[in-house]
C-alpha positions in Angstrom: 112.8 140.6 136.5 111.7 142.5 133.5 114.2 140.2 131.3 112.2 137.0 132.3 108.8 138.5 130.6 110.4 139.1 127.4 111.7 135.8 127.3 108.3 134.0 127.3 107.2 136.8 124.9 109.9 135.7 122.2 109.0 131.6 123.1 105.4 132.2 122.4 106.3 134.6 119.1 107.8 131.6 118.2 105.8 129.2 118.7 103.0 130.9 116.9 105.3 131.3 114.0 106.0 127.0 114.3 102.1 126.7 114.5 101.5 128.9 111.6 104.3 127.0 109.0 102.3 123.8 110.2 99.0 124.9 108.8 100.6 126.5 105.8 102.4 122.9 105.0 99.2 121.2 105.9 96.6 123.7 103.4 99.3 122.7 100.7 99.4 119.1 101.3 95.3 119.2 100.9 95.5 121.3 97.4 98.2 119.1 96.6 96.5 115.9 97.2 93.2 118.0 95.2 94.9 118.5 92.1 96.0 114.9 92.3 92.7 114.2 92.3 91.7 115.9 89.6 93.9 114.6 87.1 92.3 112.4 84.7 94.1 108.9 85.2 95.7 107.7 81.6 95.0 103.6 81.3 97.9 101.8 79.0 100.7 103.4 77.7 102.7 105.9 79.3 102.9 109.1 77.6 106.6 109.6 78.1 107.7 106.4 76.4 104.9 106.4 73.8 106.7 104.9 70.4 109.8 104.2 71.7 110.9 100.6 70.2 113.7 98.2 71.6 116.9 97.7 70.0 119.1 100.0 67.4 117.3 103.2 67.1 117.6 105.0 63.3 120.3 107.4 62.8 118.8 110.9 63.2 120.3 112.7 61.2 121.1 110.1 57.9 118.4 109.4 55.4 117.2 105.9 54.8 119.3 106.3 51.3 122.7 107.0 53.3 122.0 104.6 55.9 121.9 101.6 53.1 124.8 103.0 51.6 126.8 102.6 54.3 125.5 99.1 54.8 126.3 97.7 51.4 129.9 99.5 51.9 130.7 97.4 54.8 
């Protein structure tokens, strides 16, 4: 009978362990969602696309001079 007492023992270690991740996941959630908070909200453009135009981008590594040369050899 003594095998049927260590049973429970395990279920409720882990249980308590389940419980425990639960309020670990929850306290992060609620610092997550704080720090959210806290961020100052940017109005207009977006930072990551800031000065990006549409259409043929300039050659990176070709000065304006080169870039005309080519175009008057074609």
């Amino acid at each position: 009978m003594g095998g049927k007492s260590r049973t429970s023992v395990t279920k409720r270690q882990k249980e308590q362990a389940r419980q425990q991740r639960r309020q670990n996941k929850e306290m992060r959630r609620e610092q997550r969602a704080a720090e959210k908070e806290g961020r100052p909200q940017v109005e207009g453009e977006d930072p990551d696309i800031a000065g990006i135009v549409p259409g043929p981008q300039p050659h990176p590594f070709l000065t304006e001079e080169e870039i005309a040369e080519e175009n008057d050899e074609q």
